[in-house]
PDB file of N, CA, C and O in Angstrom, chain B, residues numbered from 101:
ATOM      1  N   UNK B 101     -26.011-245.993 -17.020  1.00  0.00           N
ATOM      2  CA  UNK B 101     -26.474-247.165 -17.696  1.00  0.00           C
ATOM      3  C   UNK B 101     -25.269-248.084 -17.910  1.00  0.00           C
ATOM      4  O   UNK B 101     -24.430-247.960 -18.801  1.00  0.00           O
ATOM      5  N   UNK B 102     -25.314-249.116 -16.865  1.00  0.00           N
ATOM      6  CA  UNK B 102     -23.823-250.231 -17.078  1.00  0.00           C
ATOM      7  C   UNK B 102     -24.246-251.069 -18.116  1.00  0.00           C
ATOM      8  O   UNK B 102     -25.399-251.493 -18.054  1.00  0.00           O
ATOM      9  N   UNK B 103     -23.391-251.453 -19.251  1.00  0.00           N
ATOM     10  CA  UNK B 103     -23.599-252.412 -20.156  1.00  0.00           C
ATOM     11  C   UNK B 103     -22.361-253.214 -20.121  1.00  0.00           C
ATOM     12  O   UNK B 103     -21.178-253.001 -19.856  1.00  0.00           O
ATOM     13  N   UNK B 104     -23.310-254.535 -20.608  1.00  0.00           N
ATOM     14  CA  UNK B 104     -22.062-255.680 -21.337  1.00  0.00           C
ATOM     15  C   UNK B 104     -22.885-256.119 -22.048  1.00  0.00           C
ATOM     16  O   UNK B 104     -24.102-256.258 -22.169  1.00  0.00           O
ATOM     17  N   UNK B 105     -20.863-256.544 -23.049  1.00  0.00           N
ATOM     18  CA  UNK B 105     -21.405-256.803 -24.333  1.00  0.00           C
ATOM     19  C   UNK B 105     -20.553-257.959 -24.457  1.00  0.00           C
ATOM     20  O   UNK B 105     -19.507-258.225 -23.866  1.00  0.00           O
ATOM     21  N   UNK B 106     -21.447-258.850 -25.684  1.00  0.00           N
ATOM     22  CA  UNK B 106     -20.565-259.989 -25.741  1.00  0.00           C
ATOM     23  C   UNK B 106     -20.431-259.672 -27.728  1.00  0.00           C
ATOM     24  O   UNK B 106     -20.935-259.102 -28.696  1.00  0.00           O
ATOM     25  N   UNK B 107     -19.181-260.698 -27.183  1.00  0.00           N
ATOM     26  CA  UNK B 107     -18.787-260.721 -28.636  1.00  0.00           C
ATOM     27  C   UNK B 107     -18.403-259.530 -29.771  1.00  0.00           C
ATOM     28  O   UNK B 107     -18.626-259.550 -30.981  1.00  0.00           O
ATOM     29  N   UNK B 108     -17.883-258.699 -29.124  1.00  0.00           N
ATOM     30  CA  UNK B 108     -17.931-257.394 -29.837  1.00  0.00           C
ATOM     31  C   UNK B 108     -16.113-257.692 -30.815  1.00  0.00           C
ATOM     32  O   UNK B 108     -15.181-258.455 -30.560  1.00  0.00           O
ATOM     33  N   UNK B 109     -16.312-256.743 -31.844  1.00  0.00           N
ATOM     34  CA  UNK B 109     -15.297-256.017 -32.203  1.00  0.00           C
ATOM     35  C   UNK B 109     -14.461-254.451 -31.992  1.00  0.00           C
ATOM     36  O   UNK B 109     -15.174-253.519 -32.366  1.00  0.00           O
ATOM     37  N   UNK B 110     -13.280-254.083 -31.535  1.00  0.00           N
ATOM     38  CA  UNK B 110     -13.105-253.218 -30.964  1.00  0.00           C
ATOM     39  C   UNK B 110     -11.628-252.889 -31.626  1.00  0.00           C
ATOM     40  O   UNK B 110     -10.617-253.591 -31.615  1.00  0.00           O
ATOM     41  N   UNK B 111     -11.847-251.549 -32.223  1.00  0.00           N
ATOM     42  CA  UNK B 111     -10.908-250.918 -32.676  1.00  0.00           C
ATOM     43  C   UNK B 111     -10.572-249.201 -32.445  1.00  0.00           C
ATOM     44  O   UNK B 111     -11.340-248.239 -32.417  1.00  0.00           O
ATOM     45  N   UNK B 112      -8.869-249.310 -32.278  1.00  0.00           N
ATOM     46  CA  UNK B 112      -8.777-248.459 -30.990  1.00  0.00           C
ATOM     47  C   UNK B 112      -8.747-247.325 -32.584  1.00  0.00           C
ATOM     48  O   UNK B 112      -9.074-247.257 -33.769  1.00  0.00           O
ATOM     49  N   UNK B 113      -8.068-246.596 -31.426  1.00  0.00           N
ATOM     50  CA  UNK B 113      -7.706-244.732 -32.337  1.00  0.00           C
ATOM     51  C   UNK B 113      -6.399-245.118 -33.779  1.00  0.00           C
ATOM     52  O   UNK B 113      -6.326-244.471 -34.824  1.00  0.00           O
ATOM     53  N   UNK B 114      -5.677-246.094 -33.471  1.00  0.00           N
ATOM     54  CA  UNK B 114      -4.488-246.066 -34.577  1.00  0.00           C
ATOM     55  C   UNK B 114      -5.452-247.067 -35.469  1.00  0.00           C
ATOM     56  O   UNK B 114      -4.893-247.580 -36.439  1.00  0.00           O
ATOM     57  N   UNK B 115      -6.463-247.311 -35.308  1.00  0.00           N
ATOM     58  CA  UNK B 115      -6.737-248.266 -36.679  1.00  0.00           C
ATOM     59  C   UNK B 115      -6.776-249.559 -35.905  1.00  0.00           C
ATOM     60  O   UNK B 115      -7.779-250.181 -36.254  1.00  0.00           O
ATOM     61  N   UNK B 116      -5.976-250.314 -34.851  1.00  0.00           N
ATOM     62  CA  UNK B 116      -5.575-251.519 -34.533  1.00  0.00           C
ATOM     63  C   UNK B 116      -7.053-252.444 -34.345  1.00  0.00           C
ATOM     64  O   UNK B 116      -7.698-252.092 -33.357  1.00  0.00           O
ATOM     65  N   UNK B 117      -7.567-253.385 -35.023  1.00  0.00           N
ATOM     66  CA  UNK B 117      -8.894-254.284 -34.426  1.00  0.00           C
ATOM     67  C   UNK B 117      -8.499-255.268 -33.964  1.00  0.00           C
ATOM     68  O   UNK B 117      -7.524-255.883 -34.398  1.00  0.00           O
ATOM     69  N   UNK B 118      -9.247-255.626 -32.909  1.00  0.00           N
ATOM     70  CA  UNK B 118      -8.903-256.663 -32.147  1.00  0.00           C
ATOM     71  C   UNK B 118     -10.716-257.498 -31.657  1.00  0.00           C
ATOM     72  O   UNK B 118     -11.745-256.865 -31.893  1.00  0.00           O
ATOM     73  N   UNK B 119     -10.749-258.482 -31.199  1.00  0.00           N
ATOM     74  CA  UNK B 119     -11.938-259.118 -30.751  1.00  0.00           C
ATOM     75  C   UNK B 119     -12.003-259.529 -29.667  1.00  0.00           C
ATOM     76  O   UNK B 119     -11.175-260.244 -29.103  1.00  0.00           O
ATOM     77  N   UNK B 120     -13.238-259.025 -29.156  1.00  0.00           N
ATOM     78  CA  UNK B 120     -13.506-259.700 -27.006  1.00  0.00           C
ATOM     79  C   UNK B 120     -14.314-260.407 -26.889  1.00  0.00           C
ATOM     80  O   UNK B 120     -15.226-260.182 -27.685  1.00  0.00           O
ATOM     81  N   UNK B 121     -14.552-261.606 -25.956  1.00  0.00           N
ATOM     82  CA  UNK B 121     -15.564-262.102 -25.667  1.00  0.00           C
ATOM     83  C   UNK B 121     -16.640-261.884 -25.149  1.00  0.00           C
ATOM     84  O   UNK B 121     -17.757-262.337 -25.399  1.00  0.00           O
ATOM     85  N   UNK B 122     -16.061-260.714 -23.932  1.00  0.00           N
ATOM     86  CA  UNK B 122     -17.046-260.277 -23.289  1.00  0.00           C
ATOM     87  C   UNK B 122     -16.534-258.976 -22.802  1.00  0.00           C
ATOM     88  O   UNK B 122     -15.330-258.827 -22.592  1.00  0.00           O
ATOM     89  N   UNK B 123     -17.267-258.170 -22.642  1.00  0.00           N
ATOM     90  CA  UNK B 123     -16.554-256.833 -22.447  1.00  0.00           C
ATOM     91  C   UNK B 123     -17.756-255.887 -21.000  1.00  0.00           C
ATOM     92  O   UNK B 123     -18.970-256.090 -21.000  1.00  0.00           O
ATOM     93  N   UNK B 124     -17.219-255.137 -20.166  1.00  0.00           N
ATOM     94  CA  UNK B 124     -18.065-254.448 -18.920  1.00  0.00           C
ATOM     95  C   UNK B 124     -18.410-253.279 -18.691  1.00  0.00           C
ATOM     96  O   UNK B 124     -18.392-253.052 -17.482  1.00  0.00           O
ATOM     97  N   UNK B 125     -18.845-252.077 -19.548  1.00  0.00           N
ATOM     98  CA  UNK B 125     -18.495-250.993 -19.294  1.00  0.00           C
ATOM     99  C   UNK B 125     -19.395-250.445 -17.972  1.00  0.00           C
ATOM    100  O   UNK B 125     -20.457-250.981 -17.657  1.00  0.00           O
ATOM    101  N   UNK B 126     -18.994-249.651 -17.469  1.00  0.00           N
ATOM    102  CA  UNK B 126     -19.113-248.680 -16.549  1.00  0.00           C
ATOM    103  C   UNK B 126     -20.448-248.008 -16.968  1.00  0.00           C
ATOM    104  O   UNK B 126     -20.879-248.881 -17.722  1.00  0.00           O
ATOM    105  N   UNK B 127     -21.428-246.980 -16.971  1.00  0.00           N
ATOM    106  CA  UNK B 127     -22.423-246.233 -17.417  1.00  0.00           C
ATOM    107  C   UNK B 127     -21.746-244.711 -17.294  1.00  0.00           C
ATOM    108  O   UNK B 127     -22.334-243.882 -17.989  1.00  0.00           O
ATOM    109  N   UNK B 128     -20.771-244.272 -16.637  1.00  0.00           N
ATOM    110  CA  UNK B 128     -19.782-243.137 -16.602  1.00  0.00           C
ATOM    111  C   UNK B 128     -19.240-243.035 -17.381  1.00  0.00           C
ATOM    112  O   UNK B 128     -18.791-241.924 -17.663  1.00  0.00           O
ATOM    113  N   UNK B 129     -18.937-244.342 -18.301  1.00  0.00           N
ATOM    114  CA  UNK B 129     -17.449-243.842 -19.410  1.00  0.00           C
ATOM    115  C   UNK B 129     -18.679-244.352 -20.738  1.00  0.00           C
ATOM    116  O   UNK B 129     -18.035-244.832 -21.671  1.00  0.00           O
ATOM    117  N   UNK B 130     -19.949-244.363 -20.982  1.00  0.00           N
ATOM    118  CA  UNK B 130     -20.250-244.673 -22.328  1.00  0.00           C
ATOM    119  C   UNK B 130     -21.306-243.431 -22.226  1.00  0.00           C
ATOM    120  O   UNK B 130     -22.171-243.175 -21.388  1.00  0.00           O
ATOM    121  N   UNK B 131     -20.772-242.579 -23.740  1.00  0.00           N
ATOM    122  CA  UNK B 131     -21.120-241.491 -24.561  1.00  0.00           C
ATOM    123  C   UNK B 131     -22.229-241.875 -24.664  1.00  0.00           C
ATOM    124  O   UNK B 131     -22.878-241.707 -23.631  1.00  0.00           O
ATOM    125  N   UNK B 132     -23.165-242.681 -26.090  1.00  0.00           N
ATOM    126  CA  UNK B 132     -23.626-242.821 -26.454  1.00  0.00           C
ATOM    127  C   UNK B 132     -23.980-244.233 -27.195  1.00  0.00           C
ATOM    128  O   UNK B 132     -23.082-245.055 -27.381  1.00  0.00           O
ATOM    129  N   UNK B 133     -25.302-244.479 -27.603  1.00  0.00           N
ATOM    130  CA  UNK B 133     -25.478-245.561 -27.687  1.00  0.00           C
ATOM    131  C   UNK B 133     -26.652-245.851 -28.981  1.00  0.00           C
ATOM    132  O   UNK B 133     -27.835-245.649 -28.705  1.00  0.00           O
ATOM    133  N   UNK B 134     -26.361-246.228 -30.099  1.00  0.00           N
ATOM    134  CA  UNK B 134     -27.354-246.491 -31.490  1.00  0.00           C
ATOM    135  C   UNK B 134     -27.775-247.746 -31.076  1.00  0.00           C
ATOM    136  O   UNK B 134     -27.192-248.799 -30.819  1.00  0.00           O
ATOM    137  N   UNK B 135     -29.111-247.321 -31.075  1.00  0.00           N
ATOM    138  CA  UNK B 135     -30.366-248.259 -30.826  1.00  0.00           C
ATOM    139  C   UNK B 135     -30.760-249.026 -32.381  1.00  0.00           C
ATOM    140  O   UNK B 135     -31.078-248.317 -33.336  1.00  0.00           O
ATOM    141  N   UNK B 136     -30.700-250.424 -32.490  1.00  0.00           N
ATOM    142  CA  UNK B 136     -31.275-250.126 -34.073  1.00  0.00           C
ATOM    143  C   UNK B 136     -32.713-250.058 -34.138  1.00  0.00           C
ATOM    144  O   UNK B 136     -33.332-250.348 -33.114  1.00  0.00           O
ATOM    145  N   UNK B 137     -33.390-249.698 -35.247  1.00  0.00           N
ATOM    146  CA  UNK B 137     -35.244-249.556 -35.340  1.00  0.00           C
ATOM    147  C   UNK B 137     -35.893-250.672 -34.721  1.00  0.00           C
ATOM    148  O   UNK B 137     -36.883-250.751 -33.994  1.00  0.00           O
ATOM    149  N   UNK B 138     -34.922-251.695 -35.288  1.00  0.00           N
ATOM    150  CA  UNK B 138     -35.728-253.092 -34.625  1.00  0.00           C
ATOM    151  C   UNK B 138     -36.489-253.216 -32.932  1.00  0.00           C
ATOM    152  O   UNK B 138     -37.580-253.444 -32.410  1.00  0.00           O
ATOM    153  N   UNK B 139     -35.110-252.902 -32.576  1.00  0.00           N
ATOM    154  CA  UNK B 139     -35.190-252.529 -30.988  1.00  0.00           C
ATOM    155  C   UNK B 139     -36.037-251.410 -30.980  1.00  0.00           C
ATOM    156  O   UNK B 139     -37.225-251.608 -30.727  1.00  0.00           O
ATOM    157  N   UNK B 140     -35.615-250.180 -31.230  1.00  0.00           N
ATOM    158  CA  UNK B 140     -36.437-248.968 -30.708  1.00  0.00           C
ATOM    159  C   UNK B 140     -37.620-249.229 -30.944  1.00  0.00           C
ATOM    160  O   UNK B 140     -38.233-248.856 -29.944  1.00  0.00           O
ATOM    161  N   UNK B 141     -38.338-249.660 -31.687  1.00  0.00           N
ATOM    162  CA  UNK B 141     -39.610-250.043 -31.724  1.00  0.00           C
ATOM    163  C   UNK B 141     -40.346-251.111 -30.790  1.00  0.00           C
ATOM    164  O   UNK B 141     -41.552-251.309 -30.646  1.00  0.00           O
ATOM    165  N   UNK B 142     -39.275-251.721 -30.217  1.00  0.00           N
ATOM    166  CA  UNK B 142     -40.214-253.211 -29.907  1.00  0.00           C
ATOM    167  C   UNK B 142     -40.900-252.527 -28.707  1.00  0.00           C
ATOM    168  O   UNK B 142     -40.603-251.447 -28.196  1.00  0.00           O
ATOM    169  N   UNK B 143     -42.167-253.632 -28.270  1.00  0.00           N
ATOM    170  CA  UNK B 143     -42.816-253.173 -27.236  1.00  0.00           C
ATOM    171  C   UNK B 143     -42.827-252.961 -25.666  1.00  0.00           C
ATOM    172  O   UNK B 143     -43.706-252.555 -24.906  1.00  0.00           O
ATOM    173  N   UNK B 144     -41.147-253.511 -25.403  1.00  0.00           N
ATOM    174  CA  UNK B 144     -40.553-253.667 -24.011  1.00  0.00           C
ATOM    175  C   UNK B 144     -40.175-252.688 -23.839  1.00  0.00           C
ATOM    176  O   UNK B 144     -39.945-252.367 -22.673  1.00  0.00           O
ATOM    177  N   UNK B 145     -39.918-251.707 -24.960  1.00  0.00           N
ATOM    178  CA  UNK B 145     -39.442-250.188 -24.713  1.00  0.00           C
ATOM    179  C   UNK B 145     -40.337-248.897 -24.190  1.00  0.00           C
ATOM    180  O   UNK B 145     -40.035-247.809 -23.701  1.00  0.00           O
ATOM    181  N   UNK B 146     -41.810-249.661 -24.591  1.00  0.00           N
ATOM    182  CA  UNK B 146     -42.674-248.368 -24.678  1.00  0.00           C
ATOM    183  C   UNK B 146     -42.749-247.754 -23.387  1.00  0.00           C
ATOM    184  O   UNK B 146     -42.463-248.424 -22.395  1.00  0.00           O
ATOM    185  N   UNK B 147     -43.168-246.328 -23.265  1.00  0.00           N
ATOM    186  CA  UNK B 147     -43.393-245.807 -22.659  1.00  0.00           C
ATOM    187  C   UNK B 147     -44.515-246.652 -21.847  1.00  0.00           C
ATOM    188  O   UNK B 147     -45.169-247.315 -22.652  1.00  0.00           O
ATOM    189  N   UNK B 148     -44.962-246.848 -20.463  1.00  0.00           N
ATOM    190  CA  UNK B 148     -45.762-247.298 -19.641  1.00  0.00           C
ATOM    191  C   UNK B 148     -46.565-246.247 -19.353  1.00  0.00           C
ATOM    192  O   UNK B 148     -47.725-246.638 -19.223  1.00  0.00           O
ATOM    193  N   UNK B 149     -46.378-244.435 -19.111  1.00  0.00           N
ATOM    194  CA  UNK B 149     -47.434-244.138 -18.583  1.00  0.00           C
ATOM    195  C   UNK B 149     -47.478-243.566 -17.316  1.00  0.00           C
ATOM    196  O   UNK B 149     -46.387-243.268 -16.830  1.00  0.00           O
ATOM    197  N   UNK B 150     -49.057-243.213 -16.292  1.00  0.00           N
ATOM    198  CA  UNK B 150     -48.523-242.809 -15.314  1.00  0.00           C
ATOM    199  C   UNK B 150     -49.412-244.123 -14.652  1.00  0.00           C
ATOM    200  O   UNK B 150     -49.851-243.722 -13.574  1.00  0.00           O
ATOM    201  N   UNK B 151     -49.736-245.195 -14.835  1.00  0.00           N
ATOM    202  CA  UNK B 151     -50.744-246.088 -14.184  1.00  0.00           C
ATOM    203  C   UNK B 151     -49.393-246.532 -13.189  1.00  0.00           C
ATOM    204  O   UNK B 151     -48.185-246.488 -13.422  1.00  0.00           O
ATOM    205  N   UNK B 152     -50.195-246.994 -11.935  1.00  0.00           N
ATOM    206  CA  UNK B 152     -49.651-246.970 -10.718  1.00  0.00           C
ATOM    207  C   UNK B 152     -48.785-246.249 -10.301  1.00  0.00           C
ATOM    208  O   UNK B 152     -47.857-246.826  -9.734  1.00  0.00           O
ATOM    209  N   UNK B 153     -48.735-245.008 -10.383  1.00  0.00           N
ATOM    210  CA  UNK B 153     -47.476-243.892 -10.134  1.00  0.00           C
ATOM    211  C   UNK B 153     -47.965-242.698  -8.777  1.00  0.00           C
ATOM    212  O   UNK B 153     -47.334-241.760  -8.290  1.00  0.00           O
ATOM    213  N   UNK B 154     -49.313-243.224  -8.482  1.00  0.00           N
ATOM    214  CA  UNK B 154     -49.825-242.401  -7.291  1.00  0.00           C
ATOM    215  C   UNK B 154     -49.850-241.305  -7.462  1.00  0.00           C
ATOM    216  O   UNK B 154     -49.260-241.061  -8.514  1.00  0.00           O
ATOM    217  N   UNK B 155     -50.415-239.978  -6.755  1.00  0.00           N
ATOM    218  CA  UNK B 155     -50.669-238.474  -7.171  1.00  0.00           C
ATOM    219  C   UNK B 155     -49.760-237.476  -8.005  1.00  0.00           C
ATOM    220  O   UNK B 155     -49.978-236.595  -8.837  1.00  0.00           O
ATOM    221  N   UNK B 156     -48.721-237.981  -7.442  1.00  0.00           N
ATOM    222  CA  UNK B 156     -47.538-236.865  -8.306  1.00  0.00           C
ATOM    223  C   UNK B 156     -46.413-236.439  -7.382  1.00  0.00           C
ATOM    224  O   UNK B 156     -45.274-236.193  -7.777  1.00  0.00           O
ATOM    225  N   UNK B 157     -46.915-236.355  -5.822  1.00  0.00           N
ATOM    226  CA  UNK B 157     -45.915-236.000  -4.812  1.00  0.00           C
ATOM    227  C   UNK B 157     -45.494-237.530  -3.758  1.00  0.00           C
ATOM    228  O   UNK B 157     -46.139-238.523  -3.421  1.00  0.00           O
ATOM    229  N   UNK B 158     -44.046-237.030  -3.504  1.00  0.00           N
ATOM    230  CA  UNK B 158     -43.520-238.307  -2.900  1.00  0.00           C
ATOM    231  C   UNK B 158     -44.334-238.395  -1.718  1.00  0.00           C
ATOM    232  O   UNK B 158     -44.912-237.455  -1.171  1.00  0.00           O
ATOM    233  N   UNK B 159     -44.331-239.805  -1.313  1.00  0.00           N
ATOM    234  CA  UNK B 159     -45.392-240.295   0.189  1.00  0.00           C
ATOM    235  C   UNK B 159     -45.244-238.902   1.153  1.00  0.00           C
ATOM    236  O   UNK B 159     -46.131-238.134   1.528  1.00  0.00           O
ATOM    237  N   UNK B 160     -43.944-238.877   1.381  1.00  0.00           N
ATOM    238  CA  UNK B 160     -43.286-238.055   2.598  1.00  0.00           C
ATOM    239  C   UNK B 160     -43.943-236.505   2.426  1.00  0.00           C
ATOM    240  O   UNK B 160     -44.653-235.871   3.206  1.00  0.00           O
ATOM    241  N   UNK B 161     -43.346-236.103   0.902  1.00  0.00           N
ATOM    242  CA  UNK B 161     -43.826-234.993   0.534  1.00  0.00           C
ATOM    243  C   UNK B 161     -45.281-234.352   0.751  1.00  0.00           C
ATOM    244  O   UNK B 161     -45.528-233.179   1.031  1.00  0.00           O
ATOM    245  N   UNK B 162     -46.243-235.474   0.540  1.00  0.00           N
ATOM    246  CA  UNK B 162     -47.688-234.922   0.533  1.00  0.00           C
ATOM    247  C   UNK B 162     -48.139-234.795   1.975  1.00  0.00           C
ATOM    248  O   UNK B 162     -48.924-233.935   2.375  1.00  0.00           O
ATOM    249  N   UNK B 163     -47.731-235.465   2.505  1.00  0.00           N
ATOM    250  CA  UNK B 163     -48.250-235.538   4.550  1.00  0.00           C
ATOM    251  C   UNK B 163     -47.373-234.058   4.712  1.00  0.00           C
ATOM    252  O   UNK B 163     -48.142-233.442   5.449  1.00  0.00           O
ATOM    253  N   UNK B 164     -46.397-233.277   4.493  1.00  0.00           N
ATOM    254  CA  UNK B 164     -45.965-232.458   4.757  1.00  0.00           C
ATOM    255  C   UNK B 164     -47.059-231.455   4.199  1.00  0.00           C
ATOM    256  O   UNK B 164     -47.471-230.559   4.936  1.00  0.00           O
ATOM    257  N   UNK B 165     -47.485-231.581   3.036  1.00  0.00           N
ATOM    258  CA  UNK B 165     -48.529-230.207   2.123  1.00  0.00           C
ATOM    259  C   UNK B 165     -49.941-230.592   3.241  1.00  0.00           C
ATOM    260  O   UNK B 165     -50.718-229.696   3.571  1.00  0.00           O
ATOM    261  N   UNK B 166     -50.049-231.534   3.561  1.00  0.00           N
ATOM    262  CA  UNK B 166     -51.463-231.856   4.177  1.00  0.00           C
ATOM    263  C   UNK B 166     -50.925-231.769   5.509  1.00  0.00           C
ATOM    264  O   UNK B 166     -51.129-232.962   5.733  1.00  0.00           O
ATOM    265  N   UNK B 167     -50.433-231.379   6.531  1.00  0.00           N
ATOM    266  CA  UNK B 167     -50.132-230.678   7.556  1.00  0.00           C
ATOM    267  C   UNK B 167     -50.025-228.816   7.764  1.00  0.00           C
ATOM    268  O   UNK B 167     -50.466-228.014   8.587  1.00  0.00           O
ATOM    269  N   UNK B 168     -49.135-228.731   6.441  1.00  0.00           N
ATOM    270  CA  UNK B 168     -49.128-227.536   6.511  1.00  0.00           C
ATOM    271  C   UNK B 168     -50.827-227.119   5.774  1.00  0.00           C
ATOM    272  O   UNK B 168     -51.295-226.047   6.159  1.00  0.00           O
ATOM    273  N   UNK B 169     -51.404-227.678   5.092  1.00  0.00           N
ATOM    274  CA  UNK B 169     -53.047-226.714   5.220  1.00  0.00           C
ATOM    275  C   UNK B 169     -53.857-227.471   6.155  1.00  0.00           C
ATOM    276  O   UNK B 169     -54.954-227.064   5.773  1.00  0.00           O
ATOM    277  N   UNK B 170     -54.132-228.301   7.134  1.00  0.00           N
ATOM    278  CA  UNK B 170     -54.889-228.470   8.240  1.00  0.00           C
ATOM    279  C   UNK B 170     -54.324-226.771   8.994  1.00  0.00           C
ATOM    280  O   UNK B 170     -54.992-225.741   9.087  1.00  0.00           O
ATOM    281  N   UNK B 171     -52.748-227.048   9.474  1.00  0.00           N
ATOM    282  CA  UNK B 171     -52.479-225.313  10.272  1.00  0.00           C
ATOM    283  C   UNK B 171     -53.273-223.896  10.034  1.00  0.00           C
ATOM    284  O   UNK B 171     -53.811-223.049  10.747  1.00  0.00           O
ATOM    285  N   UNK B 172     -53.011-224.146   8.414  1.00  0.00           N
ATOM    286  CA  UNK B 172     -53.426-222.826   8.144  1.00  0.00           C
ATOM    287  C   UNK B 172     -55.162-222.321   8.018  1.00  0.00           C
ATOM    288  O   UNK B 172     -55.618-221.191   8.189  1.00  0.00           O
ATOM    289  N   UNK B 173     -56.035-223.840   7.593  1.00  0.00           N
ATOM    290  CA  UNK B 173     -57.382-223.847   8.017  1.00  0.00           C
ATOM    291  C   UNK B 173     -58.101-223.804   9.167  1.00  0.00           C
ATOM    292  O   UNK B 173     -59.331-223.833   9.127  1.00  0.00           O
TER     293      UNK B 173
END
């Protein structure tokens, strides 16, 4: 998960704060991430579901299961 952030405050390990305008992280180097309620709640987050998600097996996958039982029938 790559994020940027604007406007942040950033203070290292000795205490030192400093301020960025804009900052880039990587999705490799960020631990973790506090969502506030506001957000976690809103409705762009919700779960969607399985509507339009097709049977369950990839395209490729199912022509392989439906070959191998035409053989065996």
């Amino acid at each position: 998960m790559n994020v940027q952030l604007k406007d942040i405050t950033v203070t290292a390990r000795d205490g030192r704060v400093s301020h960025l305008d804009q900052v880039y992280i990587r999705g490799s180097h960020v631990r973790f991430f506090i969502v506030p309620d506001m957000l976690r709640n809103a409705p762009m987050f919700r779960t969607r579901g399985q509507r339009g998600r097709g049977v369950g097996l990839a395209r490729g996958k199912a022509t392989v299961q439906r070959a191998r039982g035409q053989r065996r029938g």
